[in-house]
C-alpha positions as CSV (number, residue, x, y, z in Angstrom):
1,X,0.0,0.0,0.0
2,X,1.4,3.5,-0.4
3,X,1.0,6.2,1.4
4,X,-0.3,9.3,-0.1
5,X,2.2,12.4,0.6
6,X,0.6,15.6,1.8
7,X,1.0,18.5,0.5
8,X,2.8,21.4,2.2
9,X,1.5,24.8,2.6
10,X,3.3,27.8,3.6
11,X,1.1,30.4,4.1
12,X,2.1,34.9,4.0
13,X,3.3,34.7,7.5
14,X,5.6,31.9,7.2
15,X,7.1,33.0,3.8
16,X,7.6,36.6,5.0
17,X,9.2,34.8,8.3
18,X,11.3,33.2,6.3
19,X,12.5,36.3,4.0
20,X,13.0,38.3,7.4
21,X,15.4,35.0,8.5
22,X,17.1,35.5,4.9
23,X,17.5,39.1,5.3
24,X,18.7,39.6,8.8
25,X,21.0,36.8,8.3
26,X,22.5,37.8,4.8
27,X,23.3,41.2,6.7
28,X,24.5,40.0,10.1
29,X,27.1,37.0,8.5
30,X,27.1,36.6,4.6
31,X,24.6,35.4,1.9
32,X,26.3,32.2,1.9
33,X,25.1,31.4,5.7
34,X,21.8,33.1,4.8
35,X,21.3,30.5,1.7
36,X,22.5,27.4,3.6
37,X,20.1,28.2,6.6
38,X,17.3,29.3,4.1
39,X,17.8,25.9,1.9
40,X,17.7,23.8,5.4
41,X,14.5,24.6,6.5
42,X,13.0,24.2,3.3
43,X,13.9,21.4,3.1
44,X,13.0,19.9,6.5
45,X,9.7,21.7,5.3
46,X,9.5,19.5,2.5
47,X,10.3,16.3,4.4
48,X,7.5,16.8,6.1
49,X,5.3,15.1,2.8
50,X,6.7,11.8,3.2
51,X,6.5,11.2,7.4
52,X,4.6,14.4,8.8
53,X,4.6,13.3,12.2
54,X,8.2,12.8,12.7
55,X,9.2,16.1,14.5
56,X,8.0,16.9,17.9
57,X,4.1,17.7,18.9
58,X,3.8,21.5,19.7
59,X,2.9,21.7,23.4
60,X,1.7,25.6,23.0
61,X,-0.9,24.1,20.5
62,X,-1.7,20.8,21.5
63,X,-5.9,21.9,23.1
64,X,-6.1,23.2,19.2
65,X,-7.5,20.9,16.4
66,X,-5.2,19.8,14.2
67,X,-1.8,17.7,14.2
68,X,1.1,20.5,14.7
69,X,4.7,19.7,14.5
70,X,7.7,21.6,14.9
71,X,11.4,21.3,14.6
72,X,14.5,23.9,15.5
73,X,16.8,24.6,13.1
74,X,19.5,26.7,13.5
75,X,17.4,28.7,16.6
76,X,14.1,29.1,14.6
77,X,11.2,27.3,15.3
78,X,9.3,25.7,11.6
Protein backbone atom coordinates (compact mmCIF):
# COMPACT_ATOMS: atom_id res chain seq x y z
CA UNK A 1 0.00 0.00 0.00
CA UNK A 2 1.44 3.51 -0.42
CA UNK A 3 1.01 6.17 1.37
CA UNK A 4 -0.30 9.33 -0.08
CA UNK A 5 2.23 12.37 0.55
CA UNK A 6 0.59 15.60 1.76
CA UNK A 7 1.04 18.47 0.47
CA UNK A 8 2.78 21.40 2.23
CA UNK A 9 1.50 24.83 2.65
CA UNK A 10 3.28 27.83 3.58
CA UNK A 11 1.10 30.44 4.13
CA UNK A 12 2.10 34.93 3.96
CA UNK A 13 3.32 34.67 7.47
CA UNK A 14 5.64 31.93 7.19
CA UNK A 15 7.08 32.96 3.83
CA UNK A 16 7.60 36.62 4.95
CA UNK A 17 9.24 34.81 8.32
CA UNK A 18 11.32 33.17 6.28
CA UNK A 19 12.53 36.28 4.04
CA UNK A 20 12.98 38.33 7.44
CA UNK A 21 15.36 35.03 8.50
CA UNK A 22 17.07 35.51 4.94
CA UNK A 23 17.49 39.10 5.33
CA UNK A 24 18.67 39.57 8.82
CA UNK A 25 20.96 36.79 8.35
CA UNK A 26 22.51 37.78 4.85
CA UNK A 27 23.28 41.24 6.71
CA UNK A 28 24.54 39.96 10.07
CA UNK A 29 27.10 37.04 8.51
CA UNK A 30 27.07 36.60 4.56
CA UNK A 31 24.63 35.38 1.94
CA UNK A 32 26.32 32.23 1.87
CA UNK A 33 25.08 31.38 5.67
CA UNK A 34 21.77 33.09 4.80
CA UNK A 35 21.29 30.47 1.69
CA UNK A 36 22.54 27.45 3.56
CA UNK A 37 20.07 28.21 6.61
CA UNK A 38 17.27 29.34 4.08
CA UNK A 39 17.82 25.93 1.94
CA UNK A 40 17.74 23.76 5.42
CA UNK A 41 14.53 24.64 6.53
CA UNK A 42 13.03 24.24 3.28
CA UNK A 43 13.89 21.40 3.05
CA UNK A 44 13.02 19.93 6.48
CA UNK A 45 9.67 21.69 5.32
CA UNK A 46 9.47 19.48 2.50
CA UNK A 47 10.30 16.30 4.35
CA UNK A 48 7.51 16.81 6.13
CA UNK A 49 5.34 15.08 2.76
CA UNK A 50 6.70 11.83 3.16
CA UNK A 51 6.54 11.21 7.45
CA UNK A 52 4.57 14.44 8.83
CA UNK A 53 4.63 13.30 12.23
CA UNK A 54 8.24 12.75 12.73
CA UNK A 55 9.25 16.11 14.54
CA UNK A 56 8.04 16.90 17.86
CA UNK A 57 4.06 17.72 18.87
CA UNK A 58 3.85 21.50 19.75
CA UNK A 59 2.94 21.69 23.35
CA UNK A 60 1.65 25.60 22.99
CA UNK A 61 -0.91 24.09 20.50
CA UNK A 62 -1.71 20.84 21.52
CA UNK A 63 -5.91 21.85 23.07
CA UNK A 64 -6.10 23.20 19.16
CA UNK A 65 -7.46 20.94 16.39
CA UNK A 66 -5.20 19.77 14.21
CA UNK A 67 -1.76 17.71 14.16
CA UNK A 68 1.13 20.50 14.69
CA UNK A 69 4.71 19.70 14.48
CA UNK A 70 7.74 21.57 14.90
CA UNK A 71 11.43 21.29 14.58
CA UNK A 72 14.48 23.89 15.55
CA UNK A 73 16.82 24.65 13.07
CA UNK A 74 19.51 26.73 13.46
CA UNK A 75 17.41 28.69 16.60
CA UNK A 76 14.12 29.10 14.56
CA UNK A 77 11.15 27.30 15.26
CA UNK A 78 9.28 25.66 11.63
Amino acid sequence: MVKKKLDIFWDDEAKQSLRSIYNYIKKTESIEIAKKIRNEIVAQTKSLNDFPEKFEEEPNLKNEPGNYRFKVIWSYNI
